[in-house]
NULUM-512864 format. One record per residue (C-alpha): residue number from 0; residue in three letters; x, y, z. Coordinates in steps of 0.1 Angstrom, whole numbers. Each point is the difference from the previous one (the first is absolute). Layout:
BEGIN
{atom NUM; 'ALA'; {X; Y; Z}}
...
***
This chain:
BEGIN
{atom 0; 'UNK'; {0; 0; 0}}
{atom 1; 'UNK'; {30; 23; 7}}
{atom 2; 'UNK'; {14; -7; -32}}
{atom 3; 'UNK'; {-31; 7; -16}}
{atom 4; 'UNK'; {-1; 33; 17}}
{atom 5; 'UNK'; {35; 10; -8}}
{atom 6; 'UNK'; {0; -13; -36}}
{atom 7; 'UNK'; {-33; 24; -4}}
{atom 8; 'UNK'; {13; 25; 14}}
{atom 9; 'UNK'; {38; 1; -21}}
{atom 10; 'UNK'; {-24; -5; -30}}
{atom 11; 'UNK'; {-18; 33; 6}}
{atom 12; 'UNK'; {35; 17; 5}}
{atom 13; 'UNK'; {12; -10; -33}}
{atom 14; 'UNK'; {-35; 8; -15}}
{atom 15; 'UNK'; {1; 40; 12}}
{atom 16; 'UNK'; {39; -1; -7}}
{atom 17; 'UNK'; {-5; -12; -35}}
{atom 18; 'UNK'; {-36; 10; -11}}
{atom 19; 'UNK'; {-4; 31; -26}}
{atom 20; 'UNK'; {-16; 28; 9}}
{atom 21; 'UNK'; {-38; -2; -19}}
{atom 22; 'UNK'; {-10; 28; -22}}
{atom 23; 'UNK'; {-24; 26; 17}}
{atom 24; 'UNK'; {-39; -4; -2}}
{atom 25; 'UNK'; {-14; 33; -13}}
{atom 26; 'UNK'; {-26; 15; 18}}
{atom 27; 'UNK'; {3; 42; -11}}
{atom 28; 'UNK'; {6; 7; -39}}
{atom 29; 'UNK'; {31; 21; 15}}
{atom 30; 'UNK'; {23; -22; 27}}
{atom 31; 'UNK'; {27; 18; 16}}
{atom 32; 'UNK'; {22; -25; 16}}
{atom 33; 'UNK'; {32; 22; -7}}
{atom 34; 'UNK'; {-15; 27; 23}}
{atom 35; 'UNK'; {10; 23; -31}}
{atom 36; 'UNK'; {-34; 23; -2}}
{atom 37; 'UNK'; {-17; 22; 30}}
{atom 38; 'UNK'; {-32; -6; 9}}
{atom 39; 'UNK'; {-15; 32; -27}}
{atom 40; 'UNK'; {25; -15; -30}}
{atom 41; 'UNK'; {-17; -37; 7}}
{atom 42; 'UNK'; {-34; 15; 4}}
{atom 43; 'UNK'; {6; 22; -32}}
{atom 44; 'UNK'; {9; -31; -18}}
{atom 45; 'UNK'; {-29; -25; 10}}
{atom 46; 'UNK'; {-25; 23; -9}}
{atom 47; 'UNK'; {13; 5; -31}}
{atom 48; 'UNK'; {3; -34; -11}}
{atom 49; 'UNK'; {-34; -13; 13}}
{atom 50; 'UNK'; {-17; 28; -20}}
{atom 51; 'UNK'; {17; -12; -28}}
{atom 52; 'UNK'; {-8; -36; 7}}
{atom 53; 'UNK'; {-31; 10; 2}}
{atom 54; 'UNK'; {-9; 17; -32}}
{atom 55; 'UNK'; {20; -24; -22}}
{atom 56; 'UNK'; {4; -30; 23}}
{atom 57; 'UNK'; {39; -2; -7}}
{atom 58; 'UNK'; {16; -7; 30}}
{atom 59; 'UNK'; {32; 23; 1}}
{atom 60; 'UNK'; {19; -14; 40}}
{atom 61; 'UNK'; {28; 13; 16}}
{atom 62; 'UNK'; {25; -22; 23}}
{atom 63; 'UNK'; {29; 8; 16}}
{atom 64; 'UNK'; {22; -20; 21}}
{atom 65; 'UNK'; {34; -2; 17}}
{atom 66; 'UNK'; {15; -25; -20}}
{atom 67; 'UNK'; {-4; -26; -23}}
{atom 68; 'UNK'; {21; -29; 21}}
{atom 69; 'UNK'; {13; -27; -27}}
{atom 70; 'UNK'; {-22; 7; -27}}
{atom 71; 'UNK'; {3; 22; -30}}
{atom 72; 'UNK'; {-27; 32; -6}}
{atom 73; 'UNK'; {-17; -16; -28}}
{atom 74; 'UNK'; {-5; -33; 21}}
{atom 75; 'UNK'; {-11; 15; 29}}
{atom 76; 'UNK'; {-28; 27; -23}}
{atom 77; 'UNK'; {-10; -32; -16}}
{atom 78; 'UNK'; {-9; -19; 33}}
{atom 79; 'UNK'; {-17; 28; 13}}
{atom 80; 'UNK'; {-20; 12; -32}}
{atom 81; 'UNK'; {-14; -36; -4}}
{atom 82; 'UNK'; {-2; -9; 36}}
{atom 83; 'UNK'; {-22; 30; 1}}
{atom 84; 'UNK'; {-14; -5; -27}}
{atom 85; 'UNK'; {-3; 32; -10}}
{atom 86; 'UNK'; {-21; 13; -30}}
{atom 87; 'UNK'; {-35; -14; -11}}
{atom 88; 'UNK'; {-3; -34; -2}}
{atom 89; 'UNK'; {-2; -4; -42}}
{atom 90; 'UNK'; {13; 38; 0}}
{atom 91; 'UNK'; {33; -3; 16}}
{atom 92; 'UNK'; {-1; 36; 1}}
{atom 93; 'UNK'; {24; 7; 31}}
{atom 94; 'UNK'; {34; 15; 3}}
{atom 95; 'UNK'; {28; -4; 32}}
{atom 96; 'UNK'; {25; 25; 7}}
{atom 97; 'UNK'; {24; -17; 20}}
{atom 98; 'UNK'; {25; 21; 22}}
{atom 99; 'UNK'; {28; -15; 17}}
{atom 100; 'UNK'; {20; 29; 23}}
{atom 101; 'UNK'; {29; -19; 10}}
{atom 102; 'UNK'; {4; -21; -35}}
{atom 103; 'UNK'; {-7; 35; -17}}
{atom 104; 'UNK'; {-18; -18; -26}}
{atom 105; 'UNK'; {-36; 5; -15}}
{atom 106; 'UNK'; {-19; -13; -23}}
{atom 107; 'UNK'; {-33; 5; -18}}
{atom 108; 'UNK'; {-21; -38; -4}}
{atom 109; 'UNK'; {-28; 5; -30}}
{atom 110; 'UNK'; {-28; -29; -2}}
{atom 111; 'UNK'; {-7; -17; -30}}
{atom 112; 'UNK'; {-30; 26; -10}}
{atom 113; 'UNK'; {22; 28; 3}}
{atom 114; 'UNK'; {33; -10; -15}}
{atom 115; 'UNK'; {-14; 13; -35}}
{atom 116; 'UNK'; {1; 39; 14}}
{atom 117; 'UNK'; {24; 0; 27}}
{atom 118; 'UNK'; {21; -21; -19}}
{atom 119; 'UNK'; {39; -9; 12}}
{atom 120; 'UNK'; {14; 33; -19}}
{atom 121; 'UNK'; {-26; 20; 19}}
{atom 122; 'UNK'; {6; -9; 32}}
{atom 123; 'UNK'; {41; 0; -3}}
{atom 124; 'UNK'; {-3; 36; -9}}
{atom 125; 'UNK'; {-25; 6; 27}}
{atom 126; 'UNK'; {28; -13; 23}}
{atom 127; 'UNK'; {29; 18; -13}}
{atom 128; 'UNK'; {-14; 34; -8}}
{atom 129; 'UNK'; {-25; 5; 26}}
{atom 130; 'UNK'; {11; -20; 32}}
{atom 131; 'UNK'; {34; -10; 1}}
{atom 132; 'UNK'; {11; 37; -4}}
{atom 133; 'UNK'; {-23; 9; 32}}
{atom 134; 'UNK'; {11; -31; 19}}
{atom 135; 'UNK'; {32; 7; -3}}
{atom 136; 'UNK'; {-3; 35; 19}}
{atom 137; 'UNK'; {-24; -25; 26}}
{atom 138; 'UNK'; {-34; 20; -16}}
{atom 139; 'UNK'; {-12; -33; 5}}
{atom 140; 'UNK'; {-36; 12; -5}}
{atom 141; 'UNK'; {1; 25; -23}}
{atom 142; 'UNK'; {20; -27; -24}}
{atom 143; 'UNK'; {-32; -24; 5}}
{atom 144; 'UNK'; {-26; 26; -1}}
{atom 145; 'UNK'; {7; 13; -30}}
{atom 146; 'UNK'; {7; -32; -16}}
{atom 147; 'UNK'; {-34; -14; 8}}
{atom 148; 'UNK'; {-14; 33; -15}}
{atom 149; 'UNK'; {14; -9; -27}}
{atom 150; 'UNK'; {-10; -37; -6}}
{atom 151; 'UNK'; {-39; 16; 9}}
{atom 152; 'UNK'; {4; 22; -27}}
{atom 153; 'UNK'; {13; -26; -20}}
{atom 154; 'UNK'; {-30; -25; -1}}
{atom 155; 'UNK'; {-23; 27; 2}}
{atom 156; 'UNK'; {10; 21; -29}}
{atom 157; 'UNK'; {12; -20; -29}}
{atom 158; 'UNK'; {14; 30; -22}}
{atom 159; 'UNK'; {25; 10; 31}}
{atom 160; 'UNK'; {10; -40; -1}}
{atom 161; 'UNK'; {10; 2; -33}}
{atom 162; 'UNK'; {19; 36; -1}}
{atom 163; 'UNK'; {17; -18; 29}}
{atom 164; 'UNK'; {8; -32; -24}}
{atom 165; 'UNK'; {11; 24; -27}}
{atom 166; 'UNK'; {24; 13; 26}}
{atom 167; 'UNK'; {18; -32; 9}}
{atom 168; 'UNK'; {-2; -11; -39}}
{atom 169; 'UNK'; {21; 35; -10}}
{atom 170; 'UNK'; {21; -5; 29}}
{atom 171; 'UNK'; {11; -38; -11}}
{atom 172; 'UNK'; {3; 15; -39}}
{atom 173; 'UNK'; {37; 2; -4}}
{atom 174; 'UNK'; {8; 37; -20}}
{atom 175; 'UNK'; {14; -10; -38}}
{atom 176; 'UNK'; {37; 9; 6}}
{atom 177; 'UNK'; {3; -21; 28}}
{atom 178; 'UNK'; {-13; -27; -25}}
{atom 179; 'UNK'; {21; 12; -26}}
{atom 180; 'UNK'; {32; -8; 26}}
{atom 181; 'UNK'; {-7; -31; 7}}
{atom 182; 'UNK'; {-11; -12; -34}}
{atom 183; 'UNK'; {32; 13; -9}}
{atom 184; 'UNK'; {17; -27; 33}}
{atom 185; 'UNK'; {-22; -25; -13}}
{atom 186; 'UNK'; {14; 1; -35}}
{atom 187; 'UNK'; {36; -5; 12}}
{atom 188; 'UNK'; {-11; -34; 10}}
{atom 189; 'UNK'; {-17; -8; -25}}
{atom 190; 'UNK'; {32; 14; -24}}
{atom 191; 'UNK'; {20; -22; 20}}
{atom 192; 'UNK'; {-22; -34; 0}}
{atom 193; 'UNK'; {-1; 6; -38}}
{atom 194; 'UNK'; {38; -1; -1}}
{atom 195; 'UNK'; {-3; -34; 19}}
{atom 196; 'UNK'; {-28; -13; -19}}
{atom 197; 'UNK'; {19; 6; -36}}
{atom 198; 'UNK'; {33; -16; 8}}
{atom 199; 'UNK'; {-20; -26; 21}}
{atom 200; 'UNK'; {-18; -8; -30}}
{atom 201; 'UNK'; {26; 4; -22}}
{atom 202; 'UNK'; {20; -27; 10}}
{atom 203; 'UNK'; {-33; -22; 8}}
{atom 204; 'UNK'; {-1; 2; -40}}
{atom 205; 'UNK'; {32; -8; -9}}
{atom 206; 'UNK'; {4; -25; 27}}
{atom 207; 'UNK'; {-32; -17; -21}}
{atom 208; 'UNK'; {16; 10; -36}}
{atom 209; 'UNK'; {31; -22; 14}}
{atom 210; 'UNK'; {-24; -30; 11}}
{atom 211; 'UNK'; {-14; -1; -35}}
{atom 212; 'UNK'; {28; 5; -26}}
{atom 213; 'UNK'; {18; -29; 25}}
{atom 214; 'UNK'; {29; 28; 9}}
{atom 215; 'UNK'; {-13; -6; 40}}
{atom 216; 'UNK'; {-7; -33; 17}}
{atom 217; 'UNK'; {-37; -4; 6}}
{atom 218; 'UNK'; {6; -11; 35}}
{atom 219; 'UNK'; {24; 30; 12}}
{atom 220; 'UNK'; {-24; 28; -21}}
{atom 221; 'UNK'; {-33; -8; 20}}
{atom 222; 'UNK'; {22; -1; 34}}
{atom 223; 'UNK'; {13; 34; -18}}
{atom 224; 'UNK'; {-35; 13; -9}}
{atom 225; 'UNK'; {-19; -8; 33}}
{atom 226; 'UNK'; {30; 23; 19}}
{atom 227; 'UNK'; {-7; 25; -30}}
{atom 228; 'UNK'; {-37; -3; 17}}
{atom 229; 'UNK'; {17; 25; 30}}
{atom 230; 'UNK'; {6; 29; -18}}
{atom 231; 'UNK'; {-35; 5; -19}}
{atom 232; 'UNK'; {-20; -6; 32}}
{atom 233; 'UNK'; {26; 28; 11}}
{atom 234; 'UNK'; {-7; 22; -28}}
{atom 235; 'UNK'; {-35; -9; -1}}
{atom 236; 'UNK'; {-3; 12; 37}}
{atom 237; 'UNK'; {18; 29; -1}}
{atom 238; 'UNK'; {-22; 13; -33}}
{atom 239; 'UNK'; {-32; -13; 15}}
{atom 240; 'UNK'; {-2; 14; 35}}
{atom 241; 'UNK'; {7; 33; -11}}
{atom 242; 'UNK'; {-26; 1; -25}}
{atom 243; 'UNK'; {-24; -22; 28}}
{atom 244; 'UNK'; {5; 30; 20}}
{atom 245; 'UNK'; {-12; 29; -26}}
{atom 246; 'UNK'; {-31; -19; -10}}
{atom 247; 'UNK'; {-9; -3; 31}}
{atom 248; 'UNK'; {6; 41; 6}}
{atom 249; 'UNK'; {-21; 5; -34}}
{atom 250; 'UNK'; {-25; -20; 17}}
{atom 251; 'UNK'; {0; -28; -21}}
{atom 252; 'UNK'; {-2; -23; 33}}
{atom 253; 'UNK'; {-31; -15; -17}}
{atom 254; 'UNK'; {20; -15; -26}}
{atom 255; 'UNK'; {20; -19; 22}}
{atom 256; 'UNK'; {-25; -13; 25}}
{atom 257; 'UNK'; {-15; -13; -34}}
{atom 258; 'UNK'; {33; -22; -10}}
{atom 259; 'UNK'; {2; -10; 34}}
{atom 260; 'UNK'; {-28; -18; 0}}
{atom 261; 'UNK'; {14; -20; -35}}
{atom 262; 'UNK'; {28; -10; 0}}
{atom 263; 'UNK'; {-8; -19; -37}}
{atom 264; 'UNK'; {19; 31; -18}}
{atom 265; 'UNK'; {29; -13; 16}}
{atom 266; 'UNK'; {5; -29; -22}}
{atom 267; 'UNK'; {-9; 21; -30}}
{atom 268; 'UNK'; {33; 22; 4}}
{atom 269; 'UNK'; {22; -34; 7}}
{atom 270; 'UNK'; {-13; -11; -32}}
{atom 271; 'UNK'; {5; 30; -17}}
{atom 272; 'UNK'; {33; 8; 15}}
{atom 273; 'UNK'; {11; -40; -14}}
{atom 274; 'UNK'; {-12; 8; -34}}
{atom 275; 'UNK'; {18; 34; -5}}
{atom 276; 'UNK'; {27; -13; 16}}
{atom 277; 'UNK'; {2; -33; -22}}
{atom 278; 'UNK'; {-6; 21; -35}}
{atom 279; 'UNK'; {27; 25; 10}}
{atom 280; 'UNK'; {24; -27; 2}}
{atom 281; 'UNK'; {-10; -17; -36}}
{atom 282; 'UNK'; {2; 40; -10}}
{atom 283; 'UNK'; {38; 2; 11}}
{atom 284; 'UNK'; {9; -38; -12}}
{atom 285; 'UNK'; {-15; 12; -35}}
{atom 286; 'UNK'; {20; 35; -1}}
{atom 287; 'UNK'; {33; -21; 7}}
{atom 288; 'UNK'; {-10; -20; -33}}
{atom 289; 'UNK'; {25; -30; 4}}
{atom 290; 'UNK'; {-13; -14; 31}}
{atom 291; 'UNK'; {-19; -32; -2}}
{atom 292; 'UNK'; {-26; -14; 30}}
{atom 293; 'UNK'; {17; -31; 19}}
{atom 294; 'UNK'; {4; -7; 33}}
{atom 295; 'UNK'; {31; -13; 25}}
{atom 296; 'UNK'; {-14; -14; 34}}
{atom 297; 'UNK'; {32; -1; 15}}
{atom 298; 'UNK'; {34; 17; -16}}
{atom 299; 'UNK'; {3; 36; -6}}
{atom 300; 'UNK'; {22; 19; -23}}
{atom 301; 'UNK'; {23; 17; 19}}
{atom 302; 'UNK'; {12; 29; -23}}
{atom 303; 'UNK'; {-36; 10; -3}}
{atom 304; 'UNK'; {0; 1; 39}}
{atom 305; 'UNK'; {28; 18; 7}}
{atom 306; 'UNK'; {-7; 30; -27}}
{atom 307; 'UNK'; {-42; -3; 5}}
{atom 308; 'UNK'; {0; -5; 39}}
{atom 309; 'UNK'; {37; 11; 16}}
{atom 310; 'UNK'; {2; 31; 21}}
{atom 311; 'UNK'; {5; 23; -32}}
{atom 312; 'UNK'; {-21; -18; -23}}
{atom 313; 'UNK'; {-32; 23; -12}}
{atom 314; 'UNK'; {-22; -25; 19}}
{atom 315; 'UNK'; {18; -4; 35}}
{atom 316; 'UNK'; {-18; -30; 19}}
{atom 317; 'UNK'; {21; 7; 29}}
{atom 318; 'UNK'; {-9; 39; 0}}
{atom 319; 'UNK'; {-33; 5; -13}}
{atom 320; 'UNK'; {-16; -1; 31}}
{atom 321; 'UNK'; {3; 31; 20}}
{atom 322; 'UNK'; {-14; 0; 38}}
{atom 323; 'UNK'; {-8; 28; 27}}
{atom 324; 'UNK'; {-26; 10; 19}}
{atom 325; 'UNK'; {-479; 188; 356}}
{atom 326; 'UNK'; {-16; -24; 29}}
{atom 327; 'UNK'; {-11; -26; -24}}
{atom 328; 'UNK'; {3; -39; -4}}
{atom 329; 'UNK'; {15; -13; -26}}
{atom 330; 'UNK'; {7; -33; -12}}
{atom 331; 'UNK'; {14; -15; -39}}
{atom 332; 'UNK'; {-27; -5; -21}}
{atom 333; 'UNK'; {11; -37; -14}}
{atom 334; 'UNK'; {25; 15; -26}}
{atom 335; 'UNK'; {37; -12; -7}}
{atom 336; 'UNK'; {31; 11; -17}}
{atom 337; 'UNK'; {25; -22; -26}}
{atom 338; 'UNK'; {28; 21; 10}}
{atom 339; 'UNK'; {-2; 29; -19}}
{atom 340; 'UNK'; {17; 34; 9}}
{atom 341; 'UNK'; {28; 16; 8}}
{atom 342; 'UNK'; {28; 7; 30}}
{atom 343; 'UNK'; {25; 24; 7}}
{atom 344; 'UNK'; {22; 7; 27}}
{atom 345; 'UNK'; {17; 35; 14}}
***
């Protein structure tokens, strides 16, 4: 019986040692935990937001803690939007602004129903140019007042929603010299992958010119032409991430997410690339004129190896491959949140 006792009681030791912290249950649209507001600045607040709750039923709640213990903001926002369930159940119309004063970290939580209006951009620039800038001067208040202002003109006046949109798109739009510079970067790349890609290839076609008039052993030219293989996925990469790069600042994303998703037009370039790469060779065979087709599995002709493939030969094996590199209930509504939002930190 003593053991019992004393086995029950190290067991509920270890369970308050080790047990996390739960999430708060919400009982006021505006919880104060962090002791940040007075008593007028939390009033203020409350009545603001239930008025609002109730003449568009969005729930806009306000929670502030000391810390966040061993979870990150948008964990901790996540468990208490959805715990809460704030929003209308089918509506998911709620929003969290989550304070942390000792983490100096907040973040903005949008439900599901919202995330089309106070979408991620919004609320990022809601942090950065309206509270972050306050909260760093400790105007912890003023920096959440007037960014709940905003989010309630916001979803109540669609036109101011959109000039604010049209803000944030003209401040991501880069101005046309800076893309003029680094086009200009970009092209050095993809001058220098060209380089690599033309004496890669180069060789690759002589390499197969040697295989077929029987000047180059069969069995040493493929070994030769896979390591030729190198360089072009070198050249290739150097020329194709550059220009992967300005599409996608043209805005030709679309085009991309389009190939991703087949993957068929990848065999149609091998092919291709075998065909040119196969006449190209007859082409030169035919220009030399007094070449004939055979093939030597085995022995190699060694004067056409030392002038075609030595160090100073005009197709270097060895060096054709160059690297480097108010007084109100409140309660959630049945709404939840995927995650959407945004978080900053001062």
């Amino acid at each position: 019986m003593l053991k019992a006792k004393l086995f029950g009681l190290l067991f509920l030791i270890f369970s308050l040692c080790f047990a996390q912290k739960g999430h708060p249950n919400l009982t006021e649209i505006v919880t104060d935990n962090a002791k940040i507001f007075t008593q007028p600045q939390l009033e203020a607040l409350r009545t603001k937001l239930y008025q609002f709750e109730s003449e568009t039923t969005n729930q806009l709640v306000i929670l502030t803690i000391d810390e966040l213990g061993n979870e990150t903001i948008e964990q901790y926002a996540l468990e208490v939007f959805n715990q809460n369930k704030l929003g209308q159940e089918g509506k998911d119309n709620g929003i969290l602004i989550l304070f942390s004063k000792l983490d100096r970290e907040v973040r903005i939580e949008v439900g599901y129903g919202l995330e089309p209006y106070i979408t991620d951009a919004v609320a990022s620039r809601i942090i950065r140019n309206t509270m972050i800038p306050r909260f760093k001067e400790e105007n912890y208040f003023d920096g959440i007042n007037l960014a709940t202002d905003q989010i309630i003109e916001f979803l109540n006046n669609p036109e101011a929603l959109e000039e604010f949109k049209a803000e944030i798109e003209a401040e991501a739009e880069m101005p046309w010299w800076m893309l003029v510079v680094i086009g200009l970067f970009l092209l050095m790349f993809v001058a220098a992958g060209g380089f690599v890609l033309y004496k890669g290839y180069s060789t690759l076609i002589e390499i197969i010119r040697g295989m077929f008039i029987g000047k180059l052993a069969v069995v040493k030219g493929v070994l030769m032409a896979a390591f030729m293989v190198l360089p072009l996925i070198f050249g290739l990469v150097f020329i194709g991430m550059p220009l992967f790069f300005m599409a996608l600042l043209l805005g030709f994303d679309d085009l991309f997410s389009g190939l991703a998703k087949d993957f068929t037009w990848v065999l149609f370039i091998f092919a291709a690339f075998v065909c040119l790469t196969i006449i190209l060779v007859i082409i030169k065979i035919k220009k030399k004129g007094n070449e004939d087709f055979k093939l030597s599995f085995f022995k190699s002709d060694k004067d056409y190896m030392s002038k075609t493939f030595s160090s100073s030969g005009s197709h270097s094996f060895g060096s054709s491959y160059s690297g480097g590199s108010s007084s109100s209930s409140f309660s959630g509504g049945g709404g939840s949140s995927g995650g959407g939002g945004a978080s900053g930190s001062w």
